[in-house]
N, C-alpha and C positions, 0 to 999 in steps of 0.2 A: 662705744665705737661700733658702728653697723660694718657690715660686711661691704658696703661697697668702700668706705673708707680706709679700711683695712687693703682691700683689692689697690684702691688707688695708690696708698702707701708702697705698698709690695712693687709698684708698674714704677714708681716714682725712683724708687731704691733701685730698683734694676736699671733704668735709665741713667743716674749719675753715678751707679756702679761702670758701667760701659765706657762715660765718661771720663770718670778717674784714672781706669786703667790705660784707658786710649793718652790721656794724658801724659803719667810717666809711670809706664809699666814694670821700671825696678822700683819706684818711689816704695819705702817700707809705710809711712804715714798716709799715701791713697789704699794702702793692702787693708790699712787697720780700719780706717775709716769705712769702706766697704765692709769690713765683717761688722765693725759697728752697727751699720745703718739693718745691718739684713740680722742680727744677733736682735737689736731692737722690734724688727717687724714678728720676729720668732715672738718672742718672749709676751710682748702684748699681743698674738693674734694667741701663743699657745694658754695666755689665762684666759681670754674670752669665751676660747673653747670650751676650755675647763669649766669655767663657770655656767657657759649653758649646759654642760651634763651633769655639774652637781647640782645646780638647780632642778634639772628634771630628775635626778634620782631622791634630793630629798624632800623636794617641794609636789612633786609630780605634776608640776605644771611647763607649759614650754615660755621661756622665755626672749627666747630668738632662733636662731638657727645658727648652727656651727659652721666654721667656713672651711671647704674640704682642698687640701693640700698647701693652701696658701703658707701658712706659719711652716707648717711642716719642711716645705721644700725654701724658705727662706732661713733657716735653721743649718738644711744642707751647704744652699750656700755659705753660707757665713763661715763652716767650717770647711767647707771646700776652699776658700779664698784666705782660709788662717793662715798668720804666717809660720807657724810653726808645723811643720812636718807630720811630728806626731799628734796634733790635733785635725790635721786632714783626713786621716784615716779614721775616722769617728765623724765622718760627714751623713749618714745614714741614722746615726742615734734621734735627731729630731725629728724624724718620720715614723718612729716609734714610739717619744715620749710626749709628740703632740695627739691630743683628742680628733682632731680633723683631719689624719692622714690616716695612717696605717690602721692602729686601731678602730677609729670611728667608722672607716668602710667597711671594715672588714664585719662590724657588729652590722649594722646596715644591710649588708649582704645576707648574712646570716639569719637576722633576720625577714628579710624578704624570701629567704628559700622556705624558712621555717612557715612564714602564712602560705604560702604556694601550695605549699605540702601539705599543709593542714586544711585547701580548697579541695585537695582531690579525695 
């Protein structure tokens, strides 16, 4: 799956997310269905991720490029729109256990300060 596939999935979900809810906003079966769609764009964009860094850490070749916040922040939603309470407040967990959010930048960064520093 390439990253714009991924992108258009995510625009797609968000769309008939908007939908749904516009539709009927107590409905319990449009609540599920949205955390569905967006639990779904989580979980395939967060192995994608993952596989392009375990491929470059075991293989040390690149194999694509990782998609940065996408999964992550579709992960949020999903649990932001759960219907159950106490899994709303775990809306932030996918932005840490996906490779393309939290983490991945953060190495990124980290990296890029560390060759910076190592020019002067």
């Amino acid at each position: 799956m390439t990253s714009r596939s991924l992108i258009r999935l995510l625009v797609s979900s968000a769309l008939l997310t908007g939908y749904l809810v516009e539709l009927s906003a107590d409905s319990h079966r449009a609540r599920l269905v949205v955390v569905a769609l967006f639990a779904l764009v989580w979980a395939v964009g967060t192995f994608y991720n993952d596989w392009v860094l375990i491929a470059w850490l075991v293989r040390r070749r690149r194999i694509g490029s990782w998609i940065p916040f996408a999964a992550g922040v579709a992960g949020a939603l999903a649990l932001g729109f759960a219907p159950a309470p106490d899994l709303r407040r775990w809306w932030p967990v996918p932005l840490l256990l996906d490779w393309g959010s939290v983490p991945g930048v953060t190495f990124s960064l980290l990296r890029l300060w560390s060759a910076r520093r190592r020019q002067t």
